[in-house]
C-alpha positions in Angstrom: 10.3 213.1 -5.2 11.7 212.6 -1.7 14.7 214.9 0.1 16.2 212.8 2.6 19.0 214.6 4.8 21.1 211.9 6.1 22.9 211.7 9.6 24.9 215.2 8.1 27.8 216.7 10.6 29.3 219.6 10.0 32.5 221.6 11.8 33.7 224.8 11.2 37.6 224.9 12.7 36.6 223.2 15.8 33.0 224.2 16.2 30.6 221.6 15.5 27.7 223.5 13.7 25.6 220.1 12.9 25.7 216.8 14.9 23.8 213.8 13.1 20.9 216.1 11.5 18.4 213.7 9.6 15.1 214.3 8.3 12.9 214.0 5.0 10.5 216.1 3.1 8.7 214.9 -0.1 6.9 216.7 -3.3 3.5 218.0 -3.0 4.2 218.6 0.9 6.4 221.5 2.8 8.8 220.6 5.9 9.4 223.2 8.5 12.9 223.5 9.4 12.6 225.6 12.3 15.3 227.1 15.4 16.7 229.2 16.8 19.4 231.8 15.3 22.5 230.3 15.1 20.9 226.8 15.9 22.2 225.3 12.2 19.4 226.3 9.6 21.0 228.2 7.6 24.0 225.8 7.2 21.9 222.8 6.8 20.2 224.7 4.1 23.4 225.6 2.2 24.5 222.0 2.6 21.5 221.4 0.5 22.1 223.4 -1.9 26.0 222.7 -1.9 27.2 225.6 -1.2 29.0 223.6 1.5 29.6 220.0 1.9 29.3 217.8 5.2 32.1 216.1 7.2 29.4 213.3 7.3 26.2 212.0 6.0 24.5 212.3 2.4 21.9 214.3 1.1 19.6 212.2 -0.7 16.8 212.5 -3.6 14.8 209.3 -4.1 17.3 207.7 -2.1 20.7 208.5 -4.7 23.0 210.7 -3.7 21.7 214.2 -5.4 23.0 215.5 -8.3 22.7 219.1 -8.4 23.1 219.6 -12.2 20.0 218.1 -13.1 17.8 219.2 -10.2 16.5 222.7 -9.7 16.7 224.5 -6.6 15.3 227.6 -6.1 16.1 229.6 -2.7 14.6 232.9 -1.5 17.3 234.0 1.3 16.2 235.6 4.6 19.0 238.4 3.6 17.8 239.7 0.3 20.8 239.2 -2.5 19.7 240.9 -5.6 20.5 244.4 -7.1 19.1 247.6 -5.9 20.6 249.4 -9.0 19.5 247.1 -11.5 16.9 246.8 -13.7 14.7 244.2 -12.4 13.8 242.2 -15.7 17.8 242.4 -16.4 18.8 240.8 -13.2 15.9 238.2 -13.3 17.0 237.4 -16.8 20.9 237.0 -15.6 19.8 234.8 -12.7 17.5 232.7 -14.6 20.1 231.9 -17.3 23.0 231.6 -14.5 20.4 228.6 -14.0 20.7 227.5 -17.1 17.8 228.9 -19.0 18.3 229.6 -22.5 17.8 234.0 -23.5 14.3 233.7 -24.5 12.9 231.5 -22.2 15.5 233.6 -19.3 12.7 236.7 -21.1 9.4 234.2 -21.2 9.6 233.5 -17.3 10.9 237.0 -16.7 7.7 238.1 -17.8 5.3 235.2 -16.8 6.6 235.7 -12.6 6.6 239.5 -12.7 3.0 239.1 -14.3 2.0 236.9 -11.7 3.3 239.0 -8.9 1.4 241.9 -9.9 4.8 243.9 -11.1 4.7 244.1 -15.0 4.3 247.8 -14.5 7.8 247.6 -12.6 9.5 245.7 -15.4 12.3 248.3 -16.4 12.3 249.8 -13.1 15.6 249.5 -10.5 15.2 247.4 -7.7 15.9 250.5 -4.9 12.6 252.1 -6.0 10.1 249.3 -4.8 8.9 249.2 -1.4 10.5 246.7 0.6 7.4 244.4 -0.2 7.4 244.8 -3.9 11.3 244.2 -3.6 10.3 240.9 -1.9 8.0 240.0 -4.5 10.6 240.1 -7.2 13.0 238.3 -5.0 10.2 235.8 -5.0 9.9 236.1 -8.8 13.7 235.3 -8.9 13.2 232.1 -6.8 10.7 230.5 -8.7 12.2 232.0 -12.2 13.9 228.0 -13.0 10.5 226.4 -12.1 12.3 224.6 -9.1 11.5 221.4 -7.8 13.0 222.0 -4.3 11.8 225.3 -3.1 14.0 226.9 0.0 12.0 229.7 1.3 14.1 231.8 4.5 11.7 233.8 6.2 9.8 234.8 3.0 7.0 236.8 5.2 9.1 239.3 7.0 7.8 242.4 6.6 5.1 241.8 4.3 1.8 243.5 4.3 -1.4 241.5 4.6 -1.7 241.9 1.0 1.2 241.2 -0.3 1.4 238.2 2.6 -1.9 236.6 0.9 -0.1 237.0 -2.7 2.8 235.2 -1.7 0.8 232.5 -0.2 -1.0 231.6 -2.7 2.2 230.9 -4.8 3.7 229.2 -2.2 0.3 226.9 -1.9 0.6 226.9 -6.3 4.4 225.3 -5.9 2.9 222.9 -3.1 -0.2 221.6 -5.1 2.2 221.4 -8.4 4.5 218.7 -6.7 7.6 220.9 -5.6 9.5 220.0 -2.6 9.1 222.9 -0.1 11.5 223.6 2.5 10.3 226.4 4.9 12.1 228.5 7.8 10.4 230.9 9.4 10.2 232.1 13.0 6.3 233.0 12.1 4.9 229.7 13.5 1.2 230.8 12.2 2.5 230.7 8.7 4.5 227.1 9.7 1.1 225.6 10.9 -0.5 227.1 7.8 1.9 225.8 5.1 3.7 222.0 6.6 2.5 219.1 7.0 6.0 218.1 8.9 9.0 220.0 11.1 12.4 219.4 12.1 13.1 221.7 15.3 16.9 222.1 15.6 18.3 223.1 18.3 22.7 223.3 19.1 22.9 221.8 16.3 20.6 218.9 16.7 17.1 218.0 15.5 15.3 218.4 18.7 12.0 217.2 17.8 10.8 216.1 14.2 7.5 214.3 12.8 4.1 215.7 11.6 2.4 218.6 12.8 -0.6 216.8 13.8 1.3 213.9 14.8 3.0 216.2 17.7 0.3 217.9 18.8 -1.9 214.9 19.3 1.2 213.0 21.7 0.6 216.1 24.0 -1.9 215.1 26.9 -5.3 215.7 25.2 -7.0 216.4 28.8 -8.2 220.3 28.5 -11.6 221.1 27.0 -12.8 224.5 25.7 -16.6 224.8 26.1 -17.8 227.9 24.0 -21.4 228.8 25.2 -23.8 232.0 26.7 -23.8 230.0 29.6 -20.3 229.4 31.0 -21.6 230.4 34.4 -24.0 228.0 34.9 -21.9 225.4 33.0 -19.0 225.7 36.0 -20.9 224.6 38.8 -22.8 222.3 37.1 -20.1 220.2 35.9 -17.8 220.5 39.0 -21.2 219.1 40.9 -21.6 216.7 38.7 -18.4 215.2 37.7 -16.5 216.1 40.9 -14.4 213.2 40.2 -13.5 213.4 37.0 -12.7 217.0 36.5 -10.1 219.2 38.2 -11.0 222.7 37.1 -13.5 224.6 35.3 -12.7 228.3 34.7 -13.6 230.7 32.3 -10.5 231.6 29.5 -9.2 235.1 30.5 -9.2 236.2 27.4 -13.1 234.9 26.4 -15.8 235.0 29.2 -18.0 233.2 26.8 -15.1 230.6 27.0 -14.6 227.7 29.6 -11.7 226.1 30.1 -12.1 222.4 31.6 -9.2 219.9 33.4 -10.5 216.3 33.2 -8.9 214.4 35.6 -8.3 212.0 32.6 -8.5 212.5 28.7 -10.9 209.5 28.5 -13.7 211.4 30.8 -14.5 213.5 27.6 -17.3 211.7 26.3 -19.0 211.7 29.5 -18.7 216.0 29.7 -20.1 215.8 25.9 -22.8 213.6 27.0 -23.6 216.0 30.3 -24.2 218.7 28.3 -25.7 217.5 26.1 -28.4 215.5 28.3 -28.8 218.8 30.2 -29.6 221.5 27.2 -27.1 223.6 26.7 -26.4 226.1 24.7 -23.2 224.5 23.4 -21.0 226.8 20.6 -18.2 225.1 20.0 -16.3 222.2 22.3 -13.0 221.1 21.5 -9.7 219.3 23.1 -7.1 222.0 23.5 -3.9 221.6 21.8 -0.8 223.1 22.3 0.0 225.6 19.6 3.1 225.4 17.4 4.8 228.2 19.3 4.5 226.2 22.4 6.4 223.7 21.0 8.9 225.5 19.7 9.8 227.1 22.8 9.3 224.1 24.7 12.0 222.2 22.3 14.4 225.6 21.9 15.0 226.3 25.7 18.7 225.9 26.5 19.2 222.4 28.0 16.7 220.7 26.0 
């Protein structure tokens, strides 16, 4: 299954919220949809789901215009919307039959996600008496209740303990392997780089920069080395010796001494530091081509005037 958004505007009164937003994101794969607040997530999300419409453009499953009645959505908000003074297996039964589940199986996935989230125990409990984890959890439970095949997940980390953090990703990675489509927004860009394979980076209301992950990272120049070894001072002088025209700094990383930090003059002269090294004996640990991290390119794409 593929979820194309195509060339979708949308106004409120006479602020444009979304100008020409496009992107795609398939089954068996997640798709970052990352910004800013107020950059147009949160509406491009709800145009998924219909709970508004576009001025322009389509949303698209397999290339058809979708139709919401026979596919199932499932959408963990970043603003929690159940019901502290509820029982928790009534509410997830009400939502999951809102969803068009019949009673008993509303009661056989009730009982199947609360199982799997560790909160059977919790069961006939009211929502305000969980910790603010468990209560994500259960929100979590109530996502996944229709067995979705697009999965919206709003910031579904915040303030989760490592615990509960590894629980929650190991579901999300279940839905992922199982062939769900997986949209993800988060502004924890170590759980972004963890979970998609592709991102769409809004920004005014525009996709700012889209593609793979690995894609991206690899267009940035690939010209800074990281030499892990023992011997990082003796490593310095050598190679700025004996490559002085090739390389343009060697200094150690300020936050590793056992950690150098080369500048090839060009990305090409790699090979020829490998090969130094290596010819000379030393103690190499790890060497690697530096890459910008995720959060470097989100702030490098989300800066006003971009």
């Amino acid at each position: 299954m593929e979820l194309t958004i195509q060339q979708i505007h949308k106004s409120f009164g006479d602020k444009e919220v979304l100008k020409d937003i496009g992107f795609s994101a398939k089954s068996g794969s997640a798709h970052g949809l990352l910004g800013r607040n107020g950059a147009g997530k949160t509406t491009t999300i709800r145009i998924v789901m219909g709970v508004f419409f576009p001025d322009k453009g389509r949303v698209l499953i397999d290339g058809r215009q979708i139709d919401r009645s026979r596919i199932r959505i499932g959408y963990m908000p970043e603003e929690r919307g159940l019901y502290p003074k509820k029982k928790i297996s009534e509410q997830l039964v009400y939502l999951a039959m809102l969803r068009g589940l019949s009673g008993s199986d509303a009661k056989k996935a009730c009982d199947k996600w609360l199982e799997r989230m560790g909160m059977s125990e919790y069961k006939n409990k009211k929502l305000e008496t969980l910790s603010k984890g468990n209560q994500q959890k259960i929100q979590l439970a109530a996502t996944l209740m229709c067995d979705p095949e697009i999965v919206i997940l709003d910031e579904p980390f915040s303030g989760l303990d490592p615990v509960n953090a590894m629980l929650l990703k190991d579901v999300i990675k279940e839905m992922i392997d199982r062939g769900s489509v997986v949209l993800f927004s988060s502004h924890q860009m170590n759980y972004v780089e963890e979970f998609c394979d592709s991102i769409s980076i809004l920004n005014g209301g525009k996709i700012a920069l889209e593609g793979r992950i690995s894609e991206i990272k690899r267009s940035y120049p690939r010209d800074r080395i990281a030499v892990s070894s023992s011997e990082c001072d003796k490593i310095a002088p050598f190679v700025i010796r004996n490559m002085s025209g090739d390389i343009l700094s060697a200094d150690k990383d300020k936050e590793n001494d056992n950690t150098l930090i080369i500048k090839l003059k060009d990305p090409a002269f790699k090979g020829r530091l490998m090969k130094e090294l290596s010819d000379n004996n030393f103690d190499i640990d790890e060497f690697r081509v530096i890459e910008p991290s995720l959060n470097d390119i989100f702030v490098q794409y989300t800066e006003a005037g971009i």
